[in-house]
C-alpha positions in Angstrom: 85.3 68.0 260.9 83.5 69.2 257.4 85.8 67.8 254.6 85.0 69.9 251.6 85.8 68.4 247.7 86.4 71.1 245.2 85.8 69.3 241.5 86.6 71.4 239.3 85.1 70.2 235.8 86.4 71.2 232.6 85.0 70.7 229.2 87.4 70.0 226.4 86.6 70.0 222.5 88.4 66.6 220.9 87.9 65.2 217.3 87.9 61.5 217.7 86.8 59.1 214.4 84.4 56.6 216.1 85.2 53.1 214.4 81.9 52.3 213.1 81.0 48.9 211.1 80.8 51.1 207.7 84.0 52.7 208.5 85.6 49.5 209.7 84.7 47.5 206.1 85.7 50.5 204.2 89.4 50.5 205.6 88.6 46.7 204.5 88.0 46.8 201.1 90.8 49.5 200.9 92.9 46.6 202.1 92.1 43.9 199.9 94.2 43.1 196.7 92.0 42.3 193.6 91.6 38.7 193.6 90.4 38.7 197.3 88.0 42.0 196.3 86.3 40.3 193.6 85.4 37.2 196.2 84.4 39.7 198.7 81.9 41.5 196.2 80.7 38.4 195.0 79.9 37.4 198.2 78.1 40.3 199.4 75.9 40.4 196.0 74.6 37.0 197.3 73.6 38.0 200.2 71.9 41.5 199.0 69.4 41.7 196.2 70.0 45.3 195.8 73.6 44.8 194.3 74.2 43.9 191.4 77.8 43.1 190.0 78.7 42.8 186.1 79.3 39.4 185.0 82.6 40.5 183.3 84.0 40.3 186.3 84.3 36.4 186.1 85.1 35.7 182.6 87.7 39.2 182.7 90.6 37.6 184.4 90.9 34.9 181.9 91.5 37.4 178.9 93.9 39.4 181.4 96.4 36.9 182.4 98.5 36.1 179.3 100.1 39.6 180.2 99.7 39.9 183.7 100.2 36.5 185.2 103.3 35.1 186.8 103.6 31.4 185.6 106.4 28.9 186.2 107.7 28.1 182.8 109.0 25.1 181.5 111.5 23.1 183.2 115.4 23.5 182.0 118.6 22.6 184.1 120.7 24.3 181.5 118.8 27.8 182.0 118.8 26.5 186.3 121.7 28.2 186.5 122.2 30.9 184.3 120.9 33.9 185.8 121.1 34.6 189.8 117.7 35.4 190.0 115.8 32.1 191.5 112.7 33.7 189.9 114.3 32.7 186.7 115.3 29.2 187.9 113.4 25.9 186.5 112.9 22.7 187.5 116.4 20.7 188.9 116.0 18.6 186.2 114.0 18.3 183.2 110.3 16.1 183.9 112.5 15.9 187.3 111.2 12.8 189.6 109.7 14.5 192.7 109.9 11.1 194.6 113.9 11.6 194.2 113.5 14.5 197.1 114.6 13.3 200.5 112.4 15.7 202.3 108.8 14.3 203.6 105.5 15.4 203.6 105.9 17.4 200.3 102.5 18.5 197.9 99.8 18.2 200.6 97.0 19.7 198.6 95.3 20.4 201.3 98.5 21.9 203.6 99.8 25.6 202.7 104.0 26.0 202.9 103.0 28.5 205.8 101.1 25.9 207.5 103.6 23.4 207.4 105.9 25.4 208.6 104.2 26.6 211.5 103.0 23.1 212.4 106.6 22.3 213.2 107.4 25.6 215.1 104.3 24.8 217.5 106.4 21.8 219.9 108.8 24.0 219.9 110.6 25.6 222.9 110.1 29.6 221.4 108.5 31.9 223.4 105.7 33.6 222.4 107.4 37.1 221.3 109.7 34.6 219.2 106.7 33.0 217.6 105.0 35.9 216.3 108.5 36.8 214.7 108.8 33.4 213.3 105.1 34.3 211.9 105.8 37.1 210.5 109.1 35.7 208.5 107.1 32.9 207.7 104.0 34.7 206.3 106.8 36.7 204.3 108.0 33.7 202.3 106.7 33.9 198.8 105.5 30.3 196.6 108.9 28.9 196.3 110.0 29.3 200.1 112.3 32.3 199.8 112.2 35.0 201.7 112.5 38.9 200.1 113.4 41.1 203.0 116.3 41.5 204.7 117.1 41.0 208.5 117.5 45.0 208.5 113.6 45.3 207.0 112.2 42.7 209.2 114.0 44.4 212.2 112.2 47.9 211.1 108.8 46.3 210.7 108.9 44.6 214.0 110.9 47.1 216.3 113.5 44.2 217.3 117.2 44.3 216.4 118.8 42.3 213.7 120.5 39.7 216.0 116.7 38.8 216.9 115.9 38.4 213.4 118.9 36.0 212.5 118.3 34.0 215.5 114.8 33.0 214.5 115.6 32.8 210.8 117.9 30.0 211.4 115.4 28.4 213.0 113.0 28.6 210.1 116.0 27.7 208.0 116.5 24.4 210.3 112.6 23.6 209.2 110.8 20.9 206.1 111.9 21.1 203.6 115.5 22.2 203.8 116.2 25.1 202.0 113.1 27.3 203.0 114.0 30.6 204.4 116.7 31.5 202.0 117.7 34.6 200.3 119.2 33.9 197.5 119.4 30.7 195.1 123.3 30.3 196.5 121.8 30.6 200.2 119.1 27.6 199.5 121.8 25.7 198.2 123.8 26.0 200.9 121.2 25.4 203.9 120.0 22.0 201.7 123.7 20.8 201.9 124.5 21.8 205.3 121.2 19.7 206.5 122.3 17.0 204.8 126.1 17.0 206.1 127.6 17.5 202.4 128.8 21.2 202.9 132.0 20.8 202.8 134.7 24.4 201.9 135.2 23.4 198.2 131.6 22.6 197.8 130.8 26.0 199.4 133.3 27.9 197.2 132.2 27.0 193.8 128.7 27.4 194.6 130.2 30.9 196.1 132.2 31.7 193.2 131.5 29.4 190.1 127.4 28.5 190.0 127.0 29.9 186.7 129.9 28.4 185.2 129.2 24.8 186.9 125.1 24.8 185.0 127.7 25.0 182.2 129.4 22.1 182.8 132.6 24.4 182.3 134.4 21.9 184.6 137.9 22.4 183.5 137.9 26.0 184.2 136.8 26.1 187.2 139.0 23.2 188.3 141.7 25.8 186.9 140.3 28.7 189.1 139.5 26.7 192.5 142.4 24.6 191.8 140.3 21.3 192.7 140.0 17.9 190.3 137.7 17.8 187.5 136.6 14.6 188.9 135.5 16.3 192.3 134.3 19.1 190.8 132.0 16.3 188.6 130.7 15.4 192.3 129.9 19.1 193.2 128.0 19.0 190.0 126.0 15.8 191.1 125.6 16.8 194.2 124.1 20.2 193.4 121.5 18.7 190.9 119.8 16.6 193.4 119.2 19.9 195.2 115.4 21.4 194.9 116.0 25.5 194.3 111.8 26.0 195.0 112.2 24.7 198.1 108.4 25.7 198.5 106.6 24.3 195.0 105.4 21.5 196.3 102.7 22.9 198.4 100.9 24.7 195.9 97.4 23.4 196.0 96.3 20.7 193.4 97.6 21.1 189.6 96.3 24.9 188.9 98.6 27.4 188.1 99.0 30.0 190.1 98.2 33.6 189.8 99.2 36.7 190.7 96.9 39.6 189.0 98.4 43.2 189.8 96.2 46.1 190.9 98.2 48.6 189.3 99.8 48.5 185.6 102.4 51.3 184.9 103.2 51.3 181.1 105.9 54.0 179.5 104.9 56.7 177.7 106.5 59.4 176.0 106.9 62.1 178.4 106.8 59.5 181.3 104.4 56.7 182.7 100.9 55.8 182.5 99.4 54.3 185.6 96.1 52.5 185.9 94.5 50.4 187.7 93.7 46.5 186.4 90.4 46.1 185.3 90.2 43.1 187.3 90.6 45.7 190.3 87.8 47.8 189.0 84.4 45.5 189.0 81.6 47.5 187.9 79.0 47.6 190.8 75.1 48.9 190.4 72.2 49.1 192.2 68.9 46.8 190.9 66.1 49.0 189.8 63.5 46.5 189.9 63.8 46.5 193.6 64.8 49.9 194.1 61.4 51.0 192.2 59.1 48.7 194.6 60.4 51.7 197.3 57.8 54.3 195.0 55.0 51.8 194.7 52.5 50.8 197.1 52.8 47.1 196.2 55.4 45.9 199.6 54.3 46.4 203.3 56.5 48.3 205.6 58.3 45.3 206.6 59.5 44.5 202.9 60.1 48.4 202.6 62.5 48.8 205.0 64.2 45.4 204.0 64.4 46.8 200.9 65.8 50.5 202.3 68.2 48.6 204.3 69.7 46.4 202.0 69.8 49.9 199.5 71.6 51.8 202.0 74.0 48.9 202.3 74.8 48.8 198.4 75.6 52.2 198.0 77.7 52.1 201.0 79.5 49.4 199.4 79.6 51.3 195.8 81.2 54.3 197.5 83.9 52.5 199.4 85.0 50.2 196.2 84.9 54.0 194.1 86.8 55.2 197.0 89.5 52.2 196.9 90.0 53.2 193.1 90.8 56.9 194.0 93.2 55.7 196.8 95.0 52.9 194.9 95.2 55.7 191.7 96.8 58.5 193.9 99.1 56.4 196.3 100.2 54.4 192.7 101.1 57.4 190.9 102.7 59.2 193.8 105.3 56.0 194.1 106.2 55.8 190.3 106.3 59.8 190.7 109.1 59.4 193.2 110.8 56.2 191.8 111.0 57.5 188.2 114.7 56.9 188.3 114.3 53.5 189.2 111.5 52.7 186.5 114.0 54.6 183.6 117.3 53.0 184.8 117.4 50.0 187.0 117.5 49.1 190.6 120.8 51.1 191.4 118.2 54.2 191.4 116.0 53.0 193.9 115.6 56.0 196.3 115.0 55.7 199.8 110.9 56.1 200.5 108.9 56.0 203.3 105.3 56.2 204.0 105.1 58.9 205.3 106.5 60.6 201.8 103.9 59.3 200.0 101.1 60.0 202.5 102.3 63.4 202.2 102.0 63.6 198.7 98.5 62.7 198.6 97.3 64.0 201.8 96.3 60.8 203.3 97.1 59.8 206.8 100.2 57.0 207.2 98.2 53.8 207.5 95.8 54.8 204.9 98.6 54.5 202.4 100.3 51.3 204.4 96.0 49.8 203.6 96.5 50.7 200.3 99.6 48.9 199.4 99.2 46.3 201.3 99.3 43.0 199.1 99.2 44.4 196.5 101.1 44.4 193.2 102.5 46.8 190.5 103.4 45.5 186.7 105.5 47.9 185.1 108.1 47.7 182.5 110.6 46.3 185.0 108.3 43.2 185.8 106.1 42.6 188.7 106.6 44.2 192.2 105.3 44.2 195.7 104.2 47.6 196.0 106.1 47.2 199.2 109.2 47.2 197.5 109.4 50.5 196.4 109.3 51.4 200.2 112.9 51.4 201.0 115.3 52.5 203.8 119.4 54.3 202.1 121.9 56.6 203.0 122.9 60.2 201.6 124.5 60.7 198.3 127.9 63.4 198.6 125.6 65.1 196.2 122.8 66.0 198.5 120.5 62.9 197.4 120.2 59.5 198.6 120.2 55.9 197.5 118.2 52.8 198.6 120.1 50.0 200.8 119.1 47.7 197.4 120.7 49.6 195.6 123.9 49.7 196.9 123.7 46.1 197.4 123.2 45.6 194.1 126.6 47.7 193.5 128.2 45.4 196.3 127.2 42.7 194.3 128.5 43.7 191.0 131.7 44.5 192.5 132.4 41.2 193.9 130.5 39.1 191.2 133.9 41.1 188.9 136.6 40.7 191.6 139.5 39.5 191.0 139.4 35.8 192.3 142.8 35.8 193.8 142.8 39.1 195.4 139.1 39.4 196.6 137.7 42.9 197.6 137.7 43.9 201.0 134.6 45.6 202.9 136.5 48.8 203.0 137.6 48.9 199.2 134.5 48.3 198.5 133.2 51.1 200.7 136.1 53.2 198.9 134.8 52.1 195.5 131.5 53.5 196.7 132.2 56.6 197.7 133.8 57.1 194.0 130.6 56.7 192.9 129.3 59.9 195.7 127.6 57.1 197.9 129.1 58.3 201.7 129.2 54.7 203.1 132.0 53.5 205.8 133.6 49.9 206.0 131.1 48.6 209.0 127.9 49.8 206.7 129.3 47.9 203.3 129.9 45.1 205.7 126.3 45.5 207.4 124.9 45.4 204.0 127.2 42.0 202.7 126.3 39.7 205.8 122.5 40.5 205.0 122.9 39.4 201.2 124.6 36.4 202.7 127.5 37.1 201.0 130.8 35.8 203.3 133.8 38.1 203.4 137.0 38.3 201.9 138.8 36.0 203.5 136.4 33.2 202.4 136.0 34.4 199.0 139.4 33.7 198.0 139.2 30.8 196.1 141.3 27.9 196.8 
């Protein structure tokens, strides 16, 4: 019997971007903040004679970071505690002895807080999906060993649910040195005290309810509030100063200071914001001459000349992608500030909800394009210094059409308990009601969604003893 095969062939028409090596290095540079960009170019200028970069590029970062540079300052206890921000915290104690700490291998020079930490995940019993979580919260922790995101934002990023996400965070939070992980100055305080068995429910409250007043030695009131002994609440005090609320200091490599240089500086304006890019961010890249000119002389063999063509073509690839990087960063920059204006004139309760897909939008640019172009990077604006992440936020609808950013309405939550009545604390759903006053449609579960990821306990445990 004939058998007979009928292929039928049919031609379609695709676009497909083939990843070349030129493409691949610009998505690179695109990527890189400006501290790494300038290494990169310096590196490459070694290695071609063609490219030549301007020698401000070394000496400009010195006359730049007096008003761009994020510096620990000088070590107060008094100011420890008198502001809820653990940026603003100081050392435990002034010229504190680090040999007091009971954690071990602390300051390795040579040993990142990221490799530490991972180092003591590796015996561990996690399985490989669990690791690369535990990497990823770990790689978020910024120099002092706290953590930025919530358990909602690490969910989003990874495609795994919350529970997930507090599972392996306490596992983190179980890690040297105690208190890494944390949230909040309260929540580092907390985890230290729990490791070492001395979290007991009046410790917990008044480093709940009464941190700001205990830095202030206002002993007497709060023994009035909590209803506790002066004398114990003497010990809390103690007990609390031994604590380390940098958990993650120690690691930072020999005795420099450390740097953070922004790509982007937004400065007011009167009809709005200027937005440039750092001129640290912007090195000044040209071509030799000398060698480009032995291309229209006779004086090199073919050999040298297509060296020399090579190495040409390779500069002014390089030029157009860091030109390139400058137009991205400028657009993506100024379409954020453009949509977060309320945030830069008002504060953090008008954060708006932004995605990237908003932004690439705005500036025509495909979705990772813009997720490249943030991507370790920072902004210094009016407000301080922020991970152009930040700005990128998930909220709910407003009863007047619009919508607010989850840290925004934790930042309400916050306010509203931080001015609670101690004896009567507010409940998730008056607090939900109090909302909704303010035009923000939230229910009961959401407000209480939002409180257990600020590590804030609920009303039953707030009420003081």
């Amino acid at each position: 019997m004939k058998m007979e095969v009928n292929m039928d062939v049919e031609l379609k028409q695709t676009q497909k971007v083939i990843m070349t090596p030129q493409l691949q290095q610009g998505l690179g540079i695109l990527q890189l903040p400006a501290v790494e960009l300038n290494k990169y170019l310096r590196e490459q200028a070694e290695v071609n004679p063609l490219l030549e970069l301007e020698d401000n590029i070394d000496k400009g970062i010195e006359e730049s970071l007096p008003d761009y540079a994020i510096e620990d300052p000088p070590p107060d206890w008094t100011e420890y505690f008198t502001d809820e921000d653990y940026y603003d915290y100081d050392d435990v104690k002034a010229g504190g002895d680090k040999s007091s700490l009971y954690y071990e291998d602390i300051g390795d020079d040579n040993k990142s807080l990221q490799q530490h930490l991972l180092e003591q995940l590796v015996p561990s019993n996690l399985s490989e999906t669990d690791m690369r979580i535990a990497r990823y919260i770990i790689e978020s922790l910024d120099d002092n060993g706290y953590i930025s995101l919530s358990k909602y934002e690490i969910a989003e990023s990874l495609g795994i649910d919350r529970q997930t996400v507090s599972r392996i965070l306490s596992v983190i939070q179980q890690l040297d040195p105690p208190g890494v992980g944390a949230r909040s100055l309260r929540e580092c305080l907390l985890i230290q005290l729990r490791q070492k068995g001395l979290l007991q429910d009046d410790v917990q409250s008044v480093i709940l309810g009464a941190l700001r007043e205990l830095a202030e030695n206002k002993f007497a009131y709060i023994s009035k509030q909590f209803g506790i002994s002066v004398q114990r609440i003497q010990e809390i005090s103690e007990m609390v100063k031994q604590l380390d609320p940098k958990p993650g200091r120690w690691f930072f490599n020999g005795n420099a200071t450390r740097y953070i240089i922004p790509d982007i500086l937004v400065s007011k304006k009167q009809d709005g914001y200027n937005i440039t890019l750092h001129p640290y961010s912007m090195p000044n890249l040209e071509i030799n001459q000398f060698y480009k000119k032995l291309l229209d002389t006779d004086e090199v063999d073919d050999a040298v000349a297509g060296y020399i063509s090579q190495k040409l073509e390779e500069a002014l690839w390089l030029i157009k992608c860091v030109e390139q990087r400058k137009i991205t960063l400028q657009k993506v920059a100024s379409a954020i500030v453009e949509q977060q204006q309320e945030f830069f004139d008002n504060g953090i309760k008008f954060l708006k909800p932004l995605t990237l897909k908003d932004i690439a939008a705005m500036v025509d640019m495909h979705e990772s394009t813009v997720s490249r172009a943030v991507s370790g990077k920072y902004m210094q604006t009016p407000r301080g210094m922020f991970d152009m992440k930040y700005f990128f936020a998930s909220g709910i609808s407003k009863s007047d059409g619009g919508s607010i950013a989850a840290a925004a309405i934790k930042e309400f939550i916050q306010e509203f308990i931080d001015n609670e009545d101690s004896n009567k604390p507010l409940s998730d759903n008056a607090i939900a009601l109090m909302l909704n006053e303010k035009g923000i449609k939230i229910s009961r579960r959401t407000v209480a969604k939002y409180r257990e990821e600020m590590q804030l306990p609920s009303s039953d445990k707030r009420r003081r003893l």
